[in-house]
C-alpha positions in Angstrom: 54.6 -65.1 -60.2 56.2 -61.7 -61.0 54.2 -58.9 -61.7 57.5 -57.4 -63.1 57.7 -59.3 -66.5 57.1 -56.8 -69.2 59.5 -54.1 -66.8 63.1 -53.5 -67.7 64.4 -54.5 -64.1 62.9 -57.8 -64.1 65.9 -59.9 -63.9 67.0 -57.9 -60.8 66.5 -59.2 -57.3 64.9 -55.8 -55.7 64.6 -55.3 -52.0 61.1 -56.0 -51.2 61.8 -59.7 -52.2 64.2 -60.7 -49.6 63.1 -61.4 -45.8 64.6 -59.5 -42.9 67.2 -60.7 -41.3 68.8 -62.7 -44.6 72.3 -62.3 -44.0 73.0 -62.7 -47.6 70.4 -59.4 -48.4 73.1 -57.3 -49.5 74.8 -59.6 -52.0 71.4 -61.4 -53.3 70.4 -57.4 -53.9 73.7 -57.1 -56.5 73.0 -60.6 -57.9 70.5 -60.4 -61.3 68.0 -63.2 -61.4 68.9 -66.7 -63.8 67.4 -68.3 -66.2 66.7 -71.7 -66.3 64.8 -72.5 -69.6 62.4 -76.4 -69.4 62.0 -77.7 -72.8 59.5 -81.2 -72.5 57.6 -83.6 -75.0 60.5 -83.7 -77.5 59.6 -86.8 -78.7 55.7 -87.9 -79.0 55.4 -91.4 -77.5 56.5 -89.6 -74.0 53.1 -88.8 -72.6 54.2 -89.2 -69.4 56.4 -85.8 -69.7 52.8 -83.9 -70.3 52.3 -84.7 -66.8 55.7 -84.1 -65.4 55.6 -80.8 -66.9 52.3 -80.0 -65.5 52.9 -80.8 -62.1 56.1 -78.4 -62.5 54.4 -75.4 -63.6 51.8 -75.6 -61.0 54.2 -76.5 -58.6 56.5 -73.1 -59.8 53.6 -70.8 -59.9 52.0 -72.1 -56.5 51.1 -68.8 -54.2 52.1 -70.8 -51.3 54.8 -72.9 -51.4 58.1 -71.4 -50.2 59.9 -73.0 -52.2 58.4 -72.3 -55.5 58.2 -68.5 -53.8 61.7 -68.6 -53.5 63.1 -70.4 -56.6 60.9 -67.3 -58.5 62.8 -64.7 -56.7 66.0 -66.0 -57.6 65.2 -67.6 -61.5 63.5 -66.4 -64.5 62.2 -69.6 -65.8 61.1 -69.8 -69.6 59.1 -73.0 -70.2 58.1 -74.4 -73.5 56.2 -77.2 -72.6 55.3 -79.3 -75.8 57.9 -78.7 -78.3 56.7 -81.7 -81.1 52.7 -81.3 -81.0 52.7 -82.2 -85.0 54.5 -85.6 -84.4 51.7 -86.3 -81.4 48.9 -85.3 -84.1 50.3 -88.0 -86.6 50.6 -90.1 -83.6 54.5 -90.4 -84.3 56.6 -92.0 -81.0 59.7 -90.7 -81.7 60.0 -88.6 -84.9 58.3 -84.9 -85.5 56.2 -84.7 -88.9 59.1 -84.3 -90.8 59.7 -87.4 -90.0 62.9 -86.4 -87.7 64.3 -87.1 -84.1 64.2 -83.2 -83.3 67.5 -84.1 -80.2 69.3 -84.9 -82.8 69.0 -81.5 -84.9 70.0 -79.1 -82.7 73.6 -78.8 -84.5 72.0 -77.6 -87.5 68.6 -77.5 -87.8 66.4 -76.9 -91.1 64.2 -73.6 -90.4 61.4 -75.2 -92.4 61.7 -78.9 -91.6 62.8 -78.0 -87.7 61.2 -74.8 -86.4 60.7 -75.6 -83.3 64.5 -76.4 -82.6 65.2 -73.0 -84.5 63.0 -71.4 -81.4 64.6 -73.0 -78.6 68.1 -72.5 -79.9 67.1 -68.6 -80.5 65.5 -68.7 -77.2 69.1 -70.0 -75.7 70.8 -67.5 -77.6 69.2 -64.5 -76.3 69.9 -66.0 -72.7 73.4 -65.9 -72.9 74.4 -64.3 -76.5 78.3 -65.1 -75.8 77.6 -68.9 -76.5 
């Protein structure tokens, strides 16, 4: 994992992380890292994404695969890995407490009733404020 999180040149592809001889060195060096931003356990009744997610972040922070090692030079990856624990806790399958399918608030979400959705959709926002 990067050491370089809290530094303002984190997004930047520096040097050191490129092997010799990469013919590419010189163009990955001007290229600034992207984001790719994992959202999982939307809705409750999907236990089975607890474990897919878990197997992804050990797999993306693994020491000593390549090709976790590589993907983390090249991506920044922001991971929110339960985003309905309150629906789980009221053993909901589909709906959050509020009683709502949070997929289908992202339009407009309630910042009292949704705020989870509010934090993923600020989290996409800050990613690419253009959209």
């Amino acid at each position: 994992m990067t050491s370089r999180a809290n530094e303002s040149n984190f997004r930047s592809i520096l040097p050191e992380e490129i092997e010799e001889g990469d013919e590419k060195s010189s163009e990955l060096i001007t290229r600034r890292k992207r984001t790719a931003i994992i959202v999982g356990r939307v809705h409750p009744g999907e236990s089975n994404a607890s474990f897919m997610m878990e197997g992804f972040m050990k797999f993306i922070t693994s020491p000593t695969n390549p090709v976790a090692c590589e993907l983390r030079k090249r991506v920044v990856f922001k991971i929110v890995p339960f985003t309905n624990p309150d629906g789980v806790i009221a053993g909901n399958y589909r709906v959050s407490m509020s009683g709502n399918d949070l997929n289908r608030k992202y339009l407009a979400p309630h910042s009292k009733l949704h705020p989870i959705v509010c934090a993923v959709k600020k989290l996409i926002k800050d990613e690419n404020p253009d959209t």
